[in-house]
N, CA, C and O atoms as a GROMACS GRO file, in nm:
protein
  296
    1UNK      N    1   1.796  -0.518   0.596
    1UNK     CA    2   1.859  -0.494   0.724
    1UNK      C    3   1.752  -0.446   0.821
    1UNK      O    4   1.689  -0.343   0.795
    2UNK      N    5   1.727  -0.522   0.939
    2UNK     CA    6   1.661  -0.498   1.047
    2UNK      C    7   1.713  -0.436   1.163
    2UNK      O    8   1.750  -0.501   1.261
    3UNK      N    9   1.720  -0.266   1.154
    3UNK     CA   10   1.807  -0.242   1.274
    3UNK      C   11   1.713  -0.170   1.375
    3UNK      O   12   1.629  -0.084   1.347
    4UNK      N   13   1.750  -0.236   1.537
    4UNK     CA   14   1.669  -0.213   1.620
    4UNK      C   15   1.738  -0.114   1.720
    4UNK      O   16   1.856  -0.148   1.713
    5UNK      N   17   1.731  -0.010   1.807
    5UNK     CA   18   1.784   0.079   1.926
    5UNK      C   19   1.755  -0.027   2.013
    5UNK      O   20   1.661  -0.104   2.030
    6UNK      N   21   1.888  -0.003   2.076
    6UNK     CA   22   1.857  -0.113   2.222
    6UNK      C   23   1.807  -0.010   2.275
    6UNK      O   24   1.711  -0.081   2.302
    7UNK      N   25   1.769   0.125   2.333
    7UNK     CA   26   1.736   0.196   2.464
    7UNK      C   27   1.598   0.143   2.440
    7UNK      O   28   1.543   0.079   2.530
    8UNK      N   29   1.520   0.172   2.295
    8UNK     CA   30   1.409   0.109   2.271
    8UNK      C   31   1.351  -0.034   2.339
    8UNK      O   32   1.247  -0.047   2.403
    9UNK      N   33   1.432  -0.117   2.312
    9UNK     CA   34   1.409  -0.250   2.353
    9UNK      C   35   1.416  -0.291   2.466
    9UNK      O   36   1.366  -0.393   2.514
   10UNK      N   37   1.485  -0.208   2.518
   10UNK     CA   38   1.531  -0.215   2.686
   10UNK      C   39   1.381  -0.145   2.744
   10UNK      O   40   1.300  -0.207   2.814
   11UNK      N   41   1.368  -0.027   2.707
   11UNK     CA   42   1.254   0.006   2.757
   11UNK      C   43   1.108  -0.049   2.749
   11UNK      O   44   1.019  -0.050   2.834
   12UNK      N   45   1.110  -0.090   2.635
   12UNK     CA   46   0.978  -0.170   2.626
   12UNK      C   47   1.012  -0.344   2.657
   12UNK      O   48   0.976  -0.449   2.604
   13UNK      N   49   1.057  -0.326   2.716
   13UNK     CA   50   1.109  -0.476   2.780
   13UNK      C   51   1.075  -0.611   2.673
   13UNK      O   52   0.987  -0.694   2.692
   14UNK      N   53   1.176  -0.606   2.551
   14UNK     CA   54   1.159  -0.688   2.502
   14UNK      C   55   1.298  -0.770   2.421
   14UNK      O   56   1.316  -0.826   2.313
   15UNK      N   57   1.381  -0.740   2.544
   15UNK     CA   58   1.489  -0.790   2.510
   15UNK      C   59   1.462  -0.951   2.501
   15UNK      O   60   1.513  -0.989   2.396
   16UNK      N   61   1.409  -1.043   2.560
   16UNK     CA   62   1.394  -1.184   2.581
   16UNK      C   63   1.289  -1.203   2.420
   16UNK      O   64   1.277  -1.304   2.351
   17UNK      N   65   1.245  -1.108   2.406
   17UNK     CA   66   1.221  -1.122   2.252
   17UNK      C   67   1.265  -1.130   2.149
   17UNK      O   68   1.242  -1.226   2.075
   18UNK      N   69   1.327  -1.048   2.124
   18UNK     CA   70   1.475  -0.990   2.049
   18UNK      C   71   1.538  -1.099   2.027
   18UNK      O   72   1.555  -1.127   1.909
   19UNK      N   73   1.599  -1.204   2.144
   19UNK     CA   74   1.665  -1.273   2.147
   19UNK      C   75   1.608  -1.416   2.148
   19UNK      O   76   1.683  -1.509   2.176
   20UNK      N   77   1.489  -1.434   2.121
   20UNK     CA   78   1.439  -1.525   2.101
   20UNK      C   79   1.392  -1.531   1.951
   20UNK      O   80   1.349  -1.636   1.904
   21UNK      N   81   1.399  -1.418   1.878
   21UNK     CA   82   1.395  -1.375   1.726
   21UNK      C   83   1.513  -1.457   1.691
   21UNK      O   84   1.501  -1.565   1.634
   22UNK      N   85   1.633  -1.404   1.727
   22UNK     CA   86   1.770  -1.425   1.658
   22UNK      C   87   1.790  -1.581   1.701
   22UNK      O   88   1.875  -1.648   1.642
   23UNK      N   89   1.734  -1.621   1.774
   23UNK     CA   90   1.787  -1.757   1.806
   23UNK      C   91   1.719  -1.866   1.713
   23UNK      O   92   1.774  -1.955   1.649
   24UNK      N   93   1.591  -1.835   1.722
   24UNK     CA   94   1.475  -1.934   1.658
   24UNK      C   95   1.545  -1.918   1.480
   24UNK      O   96   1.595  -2.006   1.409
   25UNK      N   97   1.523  -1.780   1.453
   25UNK     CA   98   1.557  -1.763   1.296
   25UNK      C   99   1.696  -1.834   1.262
   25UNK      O  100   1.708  -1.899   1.158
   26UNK      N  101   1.778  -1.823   1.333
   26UNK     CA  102   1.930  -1.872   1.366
   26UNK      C  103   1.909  -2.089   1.310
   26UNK      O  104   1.990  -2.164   1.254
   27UNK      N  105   1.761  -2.113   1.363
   27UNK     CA  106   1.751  -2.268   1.403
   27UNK      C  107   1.700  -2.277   1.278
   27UNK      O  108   1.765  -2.347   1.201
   28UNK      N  109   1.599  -2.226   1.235
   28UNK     CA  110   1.505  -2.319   1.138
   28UNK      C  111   1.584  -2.251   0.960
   28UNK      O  112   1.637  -2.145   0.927
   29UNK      N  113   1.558  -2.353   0.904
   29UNK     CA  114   1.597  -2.375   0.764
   29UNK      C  115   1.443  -2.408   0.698
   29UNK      O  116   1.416  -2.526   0.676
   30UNK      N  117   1.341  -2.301   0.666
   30UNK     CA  118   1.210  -2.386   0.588
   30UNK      C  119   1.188  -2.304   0.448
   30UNK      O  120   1.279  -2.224   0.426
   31UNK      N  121   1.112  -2.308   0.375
   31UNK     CA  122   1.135  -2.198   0.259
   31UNK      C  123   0.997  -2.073   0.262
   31UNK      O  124   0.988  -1.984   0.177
   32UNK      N  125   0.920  -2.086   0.353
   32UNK     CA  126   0.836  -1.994   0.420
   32UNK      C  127   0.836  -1.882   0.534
   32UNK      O  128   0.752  -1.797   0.565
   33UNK      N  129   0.999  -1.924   0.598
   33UNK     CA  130   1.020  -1.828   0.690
   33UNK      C  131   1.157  -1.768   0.615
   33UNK      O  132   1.246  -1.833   0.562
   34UNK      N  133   1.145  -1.628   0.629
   34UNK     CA  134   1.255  -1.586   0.621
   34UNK      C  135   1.413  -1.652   0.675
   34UNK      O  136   1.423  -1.721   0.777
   35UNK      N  137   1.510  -1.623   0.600
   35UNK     CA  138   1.638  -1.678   0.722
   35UNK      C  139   1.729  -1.561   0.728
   35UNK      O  140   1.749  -1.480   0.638
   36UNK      N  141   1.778  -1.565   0.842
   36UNK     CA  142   1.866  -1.461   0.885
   36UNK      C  143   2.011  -1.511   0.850
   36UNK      O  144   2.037  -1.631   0.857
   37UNK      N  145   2.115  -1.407   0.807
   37UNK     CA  146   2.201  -1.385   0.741
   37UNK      C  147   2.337  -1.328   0.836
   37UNK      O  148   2.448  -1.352   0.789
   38UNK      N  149   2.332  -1.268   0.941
   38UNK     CA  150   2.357  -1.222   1.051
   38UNK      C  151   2.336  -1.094   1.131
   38UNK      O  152   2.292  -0.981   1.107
   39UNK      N  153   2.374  -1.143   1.211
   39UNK     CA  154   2.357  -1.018   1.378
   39UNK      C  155   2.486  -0.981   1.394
   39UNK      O  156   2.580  -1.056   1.421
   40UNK      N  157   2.491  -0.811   1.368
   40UNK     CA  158   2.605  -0.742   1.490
   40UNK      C  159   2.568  -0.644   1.528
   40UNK      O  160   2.483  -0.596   1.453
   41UNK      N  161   2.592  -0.577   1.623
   41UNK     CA  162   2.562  -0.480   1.706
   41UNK      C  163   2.692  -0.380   1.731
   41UNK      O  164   2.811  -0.400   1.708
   42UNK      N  165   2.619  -0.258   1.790
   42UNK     CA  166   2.721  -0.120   1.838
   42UNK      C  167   2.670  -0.107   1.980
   42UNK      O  168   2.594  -0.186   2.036
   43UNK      N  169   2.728   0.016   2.037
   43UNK     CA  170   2.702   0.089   2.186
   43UNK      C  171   2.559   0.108   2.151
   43UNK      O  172   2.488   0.111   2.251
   44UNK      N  173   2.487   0.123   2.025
   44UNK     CA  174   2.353   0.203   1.986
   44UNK      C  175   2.238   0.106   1.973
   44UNK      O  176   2.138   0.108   2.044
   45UNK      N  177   2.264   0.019   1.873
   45UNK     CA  178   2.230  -0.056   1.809
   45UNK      C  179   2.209  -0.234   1.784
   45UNK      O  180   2.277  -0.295   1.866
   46UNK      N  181   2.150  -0.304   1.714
   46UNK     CA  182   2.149  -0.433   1.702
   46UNK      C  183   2.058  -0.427   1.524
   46UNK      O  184   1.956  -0.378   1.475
   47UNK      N  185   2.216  -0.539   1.471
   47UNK     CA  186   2.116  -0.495   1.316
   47UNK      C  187   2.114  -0.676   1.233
   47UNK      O  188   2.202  -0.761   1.217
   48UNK      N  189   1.998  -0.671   1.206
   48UNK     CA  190   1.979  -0.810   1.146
   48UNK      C  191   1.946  -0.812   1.043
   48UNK      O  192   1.839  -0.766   1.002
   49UNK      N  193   2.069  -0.890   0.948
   49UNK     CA  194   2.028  -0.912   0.801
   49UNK      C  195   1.980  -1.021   0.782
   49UNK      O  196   2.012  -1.137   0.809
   50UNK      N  197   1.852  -0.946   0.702
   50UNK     CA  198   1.760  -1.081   0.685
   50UNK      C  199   1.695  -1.054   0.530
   50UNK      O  200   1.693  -0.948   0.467
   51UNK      N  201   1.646  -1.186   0.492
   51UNK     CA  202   1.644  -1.154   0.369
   51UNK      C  203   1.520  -1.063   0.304
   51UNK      O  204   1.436  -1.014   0.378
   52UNK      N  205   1.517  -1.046   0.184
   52UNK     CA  206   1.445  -0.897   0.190
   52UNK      C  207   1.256  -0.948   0.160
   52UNK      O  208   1.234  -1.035   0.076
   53UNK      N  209   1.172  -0.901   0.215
   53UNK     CA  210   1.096  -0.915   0.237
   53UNK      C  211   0.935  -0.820   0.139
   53UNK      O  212   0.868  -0.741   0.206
   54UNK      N  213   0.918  -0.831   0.066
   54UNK     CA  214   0.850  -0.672  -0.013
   54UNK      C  215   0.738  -0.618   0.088
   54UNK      O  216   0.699  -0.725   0.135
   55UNK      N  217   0.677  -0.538   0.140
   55UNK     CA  218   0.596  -0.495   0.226
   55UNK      C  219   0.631  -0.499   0.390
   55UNK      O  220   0.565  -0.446   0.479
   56UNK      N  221   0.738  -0.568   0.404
   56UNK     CA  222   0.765  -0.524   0.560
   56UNK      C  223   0.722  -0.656   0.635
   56UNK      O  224   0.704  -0.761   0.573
   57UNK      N  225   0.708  -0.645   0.765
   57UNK     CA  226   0.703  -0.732   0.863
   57UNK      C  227   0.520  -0.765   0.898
   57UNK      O  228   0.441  -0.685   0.950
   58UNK      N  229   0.495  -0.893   0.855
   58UNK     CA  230   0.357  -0.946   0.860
   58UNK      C  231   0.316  -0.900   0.973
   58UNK      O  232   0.218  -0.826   0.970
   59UNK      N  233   0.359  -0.922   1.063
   59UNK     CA  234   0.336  -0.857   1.289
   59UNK      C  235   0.310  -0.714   1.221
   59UNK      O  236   0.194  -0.686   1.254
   60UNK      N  237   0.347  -0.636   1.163
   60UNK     CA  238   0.304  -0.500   1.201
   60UNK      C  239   0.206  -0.471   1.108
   60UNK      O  240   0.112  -0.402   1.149
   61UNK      N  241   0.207  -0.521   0.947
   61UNK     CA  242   0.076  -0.592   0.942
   61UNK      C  243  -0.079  -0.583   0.966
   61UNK      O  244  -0.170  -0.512   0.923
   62UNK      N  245  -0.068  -0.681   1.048
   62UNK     CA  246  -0.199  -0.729   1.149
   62UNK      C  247  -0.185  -0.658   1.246
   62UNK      O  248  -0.275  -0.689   1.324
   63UNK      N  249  -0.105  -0.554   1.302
   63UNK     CA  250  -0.126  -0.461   1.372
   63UNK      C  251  -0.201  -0.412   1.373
   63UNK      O  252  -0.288  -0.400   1.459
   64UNK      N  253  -0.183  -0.337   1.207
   64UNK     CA  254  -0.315  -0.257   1.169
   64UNK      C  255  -0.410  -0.310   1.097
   64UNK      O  256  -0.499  -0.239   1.051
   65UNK      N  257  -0.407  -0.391   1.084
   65UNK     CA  258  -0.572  -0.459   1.011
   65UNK      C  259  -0.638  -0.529   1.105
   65UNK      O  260  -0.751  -0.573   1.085
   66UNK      N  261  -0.585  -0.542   1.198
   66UNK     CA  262  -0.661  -0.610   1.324
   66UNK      C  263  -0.631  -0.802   1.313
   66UNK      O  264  -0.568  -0.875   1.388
   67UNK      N  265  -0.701  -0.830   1.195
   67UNK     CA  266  -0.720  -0.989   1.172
   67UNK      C  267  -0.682  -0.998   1.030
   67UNK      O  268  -0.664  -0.891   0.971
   68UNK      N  269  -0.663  -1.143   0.946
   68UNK     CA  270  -0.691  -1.176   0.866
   68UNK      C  271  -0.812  -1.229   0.803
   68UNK      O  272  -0.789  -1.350   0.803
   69UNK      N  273  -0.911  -1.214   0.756
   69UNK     CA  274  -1.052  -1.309   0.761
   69UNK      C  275  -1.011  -1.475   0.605
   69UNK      O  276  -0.931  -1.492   0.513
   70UNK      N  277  -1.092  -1.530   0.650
   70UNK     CA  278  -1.037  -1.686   0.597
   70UNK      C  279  -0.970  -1.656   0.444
   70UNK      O  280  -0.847  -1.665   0.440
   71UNK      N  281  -1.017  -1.632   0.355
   71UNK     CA  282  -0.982  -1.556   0.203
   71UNK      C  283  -0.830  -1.496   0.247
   71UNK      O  284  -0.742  -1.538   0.171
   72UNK      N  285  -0.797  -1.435   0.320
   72UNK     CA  286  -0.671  -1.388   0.344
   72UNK      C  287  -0.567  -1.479   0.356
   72UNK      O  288  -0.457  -1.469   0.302
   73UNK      N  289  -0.614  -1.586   0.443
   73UNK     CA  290  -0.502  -1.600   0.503
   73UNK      C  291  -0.485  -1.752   0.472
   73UNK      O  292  -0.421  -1.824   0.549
   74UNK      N  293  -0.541  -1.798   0.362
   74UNK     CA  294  -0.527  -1.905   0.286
   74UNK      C  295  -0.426  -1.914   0.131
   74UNK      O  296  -0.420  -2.020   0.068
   0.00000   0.00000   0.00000
């Protein structure tokens, strides 16, 4: 379960993101991308079940490692 604060998202202006997450994941069927399972939301919240992943989200990731170098990411 991926649950996000909208005040969060609102503030860092990434609602057109958000919603370009749920739409794209919504489209593709491949066996390398995760698939989403569904979206509902509260007054608070927006929560996406998706399937489970071991270590978390690759984007945050490469946040902190900066790059992959070739050996990695092959």
């Amino acid at each position: 379960m991926k649950i996000m604060k909208k005040i969060e998202i609102i503030r860092s202006k990434q609602t057109d993101h958000i919603m370009n997450e749920i739409s794209i994941l919504n489209s593709i069927n491949h066996p390398f991308i995760i698939s989403i399972d569904g979206v509902a939301q509260d007054d608070k919240h927006i929560y996406l079940a998706l399937q489970l992943v071991n270590g978390g989200e690759l984007f945050t990731y490469l946040r902190g490692v900066g790059k992959l170098d070739i050996d990695q990411s092959m």
